[in-house]
Backbone bond lengths (Angstrom), bond angles and torsions (degrees), N, CA, C in turn:
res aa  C-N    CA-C-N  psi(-1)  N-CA   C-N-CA  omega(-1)  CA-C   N-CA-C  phi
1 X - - - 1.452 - - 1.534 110.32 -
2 X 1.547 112.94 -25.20 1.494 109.35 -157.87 1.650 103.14 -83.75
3 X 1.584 102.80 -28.69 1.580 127.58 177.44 1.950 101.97 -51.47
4 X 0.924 121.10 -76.91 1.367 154.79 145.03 1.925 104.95 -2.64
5 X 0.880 89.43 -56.75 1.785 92.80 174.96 1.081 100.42 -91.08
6 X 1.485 153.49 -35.36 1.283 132.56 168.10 1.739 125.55 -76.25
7 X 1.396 113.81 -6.97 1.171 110.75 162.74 1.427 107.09 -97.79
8 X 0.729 119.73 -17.80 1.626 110.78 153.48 1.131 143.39 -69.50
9 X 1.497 116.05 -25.68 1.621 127.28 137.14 0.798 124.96 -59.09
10 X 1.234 132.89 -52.52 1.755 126.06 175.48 1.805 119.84 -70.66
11 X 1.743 92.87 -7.01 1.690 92.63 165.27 1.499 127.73 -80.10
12 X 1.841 87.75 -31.86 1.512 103.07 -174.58 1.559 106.43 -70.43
13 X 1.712 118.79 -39.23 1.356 130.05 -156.63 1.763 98.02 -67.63
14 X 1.682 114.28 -46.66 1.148 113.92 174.04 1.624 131.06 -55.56
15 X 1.712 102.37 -42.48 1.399 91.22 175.72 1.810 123.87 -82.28
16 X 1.444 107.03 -9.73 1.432 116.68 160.10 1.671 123.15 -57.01
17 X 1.074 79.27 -41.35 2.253 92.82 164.29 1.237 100.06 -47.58
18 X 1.779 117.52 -87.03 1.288 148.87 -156.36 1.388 100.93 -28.47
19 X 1.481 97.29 -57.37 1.522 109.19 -172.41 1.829 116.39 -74.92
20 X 0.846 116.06 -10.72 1.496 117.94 -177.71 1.512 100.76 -90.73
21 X 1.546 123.61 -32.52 0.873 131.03 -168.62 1.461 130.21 -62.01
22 X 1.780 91.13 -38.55 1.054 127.18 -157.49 1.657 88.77 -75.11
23 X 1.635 102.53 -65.82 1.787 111.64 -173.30 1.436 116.24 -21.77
24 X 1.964 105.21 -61.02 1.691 128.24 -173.89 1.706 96.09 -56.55
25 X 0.995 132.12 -57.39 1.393 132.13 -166.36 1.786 112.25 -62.08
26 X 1.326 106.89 -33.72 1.720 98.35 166.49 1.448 129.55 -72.23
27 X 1.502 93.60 -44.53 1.689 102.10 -178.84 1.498 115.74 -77.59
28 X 1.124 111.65 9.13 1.903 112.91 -172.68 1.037 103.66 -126.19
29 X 1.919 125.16 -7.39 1.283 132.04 -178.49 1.871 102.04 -76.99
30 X 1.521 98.93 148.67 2.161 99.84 164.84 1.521 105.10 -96.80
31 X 1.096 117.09 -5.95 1.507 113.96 159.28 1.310 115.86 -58.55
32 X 1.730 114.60 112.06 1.176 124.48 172.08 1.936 111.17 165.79
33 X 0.858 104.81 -143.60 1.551 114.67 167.30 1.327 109.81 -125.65
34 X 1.690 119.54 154.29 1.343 114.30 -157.17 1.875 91.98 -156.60
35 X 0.828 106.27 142.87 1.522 116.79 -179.17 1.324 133.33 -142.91
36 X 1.032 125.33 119.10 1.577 134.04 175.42 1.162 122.07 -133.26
37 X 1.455 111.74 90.17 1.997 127.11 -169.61 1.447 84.53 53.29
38 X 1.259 115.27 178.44 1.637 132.81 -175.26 1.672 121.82 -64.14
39 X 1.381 105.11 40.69 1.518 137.03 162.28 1.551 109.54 -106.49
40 X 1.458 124.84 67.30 1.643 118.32 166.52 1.894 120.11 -94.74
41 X 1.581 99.90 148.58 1.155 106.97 -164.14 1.830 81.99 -111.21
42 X 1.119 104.15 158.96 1.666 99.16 162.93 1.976 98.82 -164.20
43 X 1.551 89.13 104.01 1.805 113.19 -174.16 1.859 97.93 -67.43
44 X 0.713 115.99 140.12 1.442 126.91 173.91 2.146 119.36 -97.18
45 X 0.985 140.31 134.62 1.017 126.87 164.48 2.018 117.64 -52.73
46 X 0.887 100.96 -55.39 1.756 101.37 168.94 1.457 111.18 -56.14
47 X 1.212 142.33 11.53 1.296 145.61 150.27 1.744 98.36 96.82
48 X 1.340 126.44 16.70 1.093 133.95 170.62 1.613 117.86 -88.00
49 X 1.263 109.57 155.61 1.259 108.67 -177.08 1.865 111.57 -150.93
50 X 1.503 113.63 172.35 1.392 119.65 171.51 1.921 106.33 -139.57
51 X 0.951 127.34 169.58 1.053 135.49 -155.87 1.879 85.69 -173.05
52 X 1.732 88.29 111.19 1.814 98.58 157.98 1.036 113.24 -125.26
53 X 1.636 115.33 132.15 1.439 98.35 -167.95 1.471 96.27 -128.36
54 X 1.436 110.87 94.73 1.456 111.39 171.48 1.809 110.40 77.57
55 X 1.792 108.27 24.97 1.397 76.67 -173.57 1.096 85.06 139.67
56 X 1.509 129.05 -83.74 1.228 145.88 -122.83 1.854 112.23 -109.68
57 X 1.253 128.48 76.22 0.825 133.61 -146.27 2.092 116.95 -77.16
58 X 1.272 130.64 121.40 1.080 107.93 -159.08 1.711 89.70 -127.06
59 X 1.497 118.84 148.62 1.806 110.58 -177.47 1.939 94.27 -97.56
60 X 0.902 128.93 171.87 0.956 152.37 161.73 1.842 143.34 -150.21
61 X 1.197 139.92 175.63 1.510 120.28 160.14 1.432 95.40 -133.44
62 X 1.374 132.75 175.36 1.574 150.55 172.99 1.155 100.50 -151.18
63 X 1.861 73.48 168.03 1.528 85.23 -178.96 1.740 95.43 -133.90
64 X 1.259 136.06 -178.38 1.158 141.73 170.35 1.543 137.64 -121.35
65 X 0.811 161.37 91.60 1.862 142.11 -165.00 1.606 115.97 -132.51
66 X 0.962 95.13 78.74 1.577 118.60 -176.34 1.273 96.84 61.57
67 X 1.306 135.93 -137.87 1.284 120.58 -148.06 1.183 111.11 -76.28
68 X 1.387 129.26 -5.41 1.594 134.13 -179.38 1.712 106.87 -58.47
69 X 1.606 123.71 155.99 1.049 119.68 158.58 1.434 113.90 -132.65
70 X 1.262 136.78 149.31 1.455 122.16 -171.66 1.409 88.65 -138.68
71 X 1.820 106.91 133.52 1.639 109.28 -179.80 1.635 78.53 -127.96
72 X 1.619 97.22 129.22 1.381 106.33 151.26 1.946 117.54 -116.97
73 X 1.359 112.50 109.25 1.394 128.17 170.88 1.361 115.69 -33.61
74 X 1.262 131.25 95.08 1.899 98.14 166.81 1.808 125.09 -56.39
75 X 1.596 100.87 135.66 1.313 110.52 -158.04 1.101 118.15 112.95
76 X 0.917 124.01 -46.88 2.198 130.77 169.94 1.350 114.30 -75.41
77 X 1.403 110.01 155.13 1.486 108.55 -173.02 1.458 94.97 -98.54
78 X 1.784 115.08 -21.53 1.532 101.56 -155.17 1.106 100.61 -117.14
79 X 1.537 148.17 172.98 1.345 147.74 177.01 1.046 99.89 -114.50
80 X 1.612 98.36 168.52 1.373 126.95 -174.03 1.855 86.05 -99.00
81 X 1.494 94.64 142.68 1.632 107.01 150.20 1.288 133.21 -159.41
82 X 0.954 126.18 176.18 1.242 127.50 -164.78 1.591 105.25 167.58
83 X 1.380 101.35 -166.05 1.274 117.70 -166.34 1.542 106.05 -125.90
84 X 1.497 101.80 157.96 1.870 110.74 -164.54 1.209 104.82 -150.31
85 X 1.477 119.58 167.70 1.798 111.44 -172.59 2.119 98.74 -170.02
86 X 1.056 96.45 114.26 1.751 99.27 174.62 1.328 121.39 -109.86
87 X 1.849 112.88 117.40 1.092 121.59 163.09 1.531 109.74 -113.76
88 X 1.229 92.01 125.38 1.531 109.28 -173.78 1.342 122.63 51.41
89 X 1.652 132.55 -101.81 1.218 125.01 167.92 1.561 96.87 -99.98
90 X 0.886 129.60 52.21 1.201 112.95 -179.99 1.523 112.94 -139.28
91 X 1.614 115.28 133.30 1.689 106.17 -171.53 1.351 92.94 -108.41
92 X 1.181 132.96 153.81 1.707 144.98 158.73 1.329 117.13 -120.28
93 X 1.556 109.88 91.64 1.733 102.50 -162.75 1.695 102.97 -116.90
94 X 1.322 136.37 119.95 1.697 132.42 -157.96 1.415 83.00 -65.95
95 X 1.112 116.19 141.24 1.929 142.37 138.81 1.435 116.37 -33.43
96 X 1.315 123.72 175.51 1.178 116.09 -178.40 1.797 107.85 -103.16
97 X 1.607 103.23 7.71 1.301 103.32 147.63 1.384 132.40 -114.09
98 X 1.396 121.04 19.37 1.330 126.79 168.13 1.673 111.52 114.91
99 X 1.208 102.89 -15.72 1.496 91.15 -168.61 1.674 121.58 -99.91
100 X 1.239 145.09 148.49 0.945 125.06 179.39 1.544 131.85 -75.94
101 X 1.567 105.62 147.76 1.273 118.55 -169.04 1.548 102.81 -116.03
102 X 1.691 122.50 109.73 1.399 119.09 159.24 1.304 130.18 -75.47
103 X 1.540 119.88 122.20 1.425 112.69 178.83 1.663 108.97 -129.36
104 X 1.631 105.58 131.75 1.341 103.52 -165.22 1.610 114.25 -90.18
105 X 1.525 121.13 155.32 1.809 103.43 173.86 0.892 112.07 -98.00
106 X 1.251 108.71 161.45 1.529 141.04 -150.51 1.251 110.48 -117.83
């Protein structure tokens, strides 16, 4: 019996992880859709991406490395980069003139 209750704690303890794990890993992910006035970004899990900007729809892929962000446009040889940071729903990614741009998810 005593066998029995300890694999049952260490079953319960494991899937209590799994699941906590799981929560932190969605909400801290930029995978998703992202919006700021009729400027939407929408990050893809396959490292693909779109960028509409008002209309004007452009595909792209990125990449990420801790706070780095790398947008490469299809059609360009060179990427955009910079740096990005998520609290809660909220993305803060610098412009391509330095300043920050908030975009909320969707």
């Amino acid at each position: 019996m005593k066998k029995k209750m300890v694999m049952f704690s260490v079953l319960l303890f494991i899937c209590v992880v799994a699941l906590t794990g799981c929560g932190k890993e969605k909400k801290n992910t930029i995978v998703g859709k992202w919006a700021h006035g009729s400027y939407v970004y929408t990050f893809n899990a396959d490292k693909t991406c779109s960028y509409d900007a008002a209309g004007t729809l452009m595909k792209c892929t990125y990449e990420t490395d801790g706070d780095k962000l790398s947008i490469l446009y299809d059609g360009n040889t060179a990427s955009f980069d910079t740096t990005y940071s998520i609290d809660g729903n909220k993305l803060n990614v610098k412009d391509s003139f330095g300043s920050d741009t908030i975009y909320t998810r969707k």
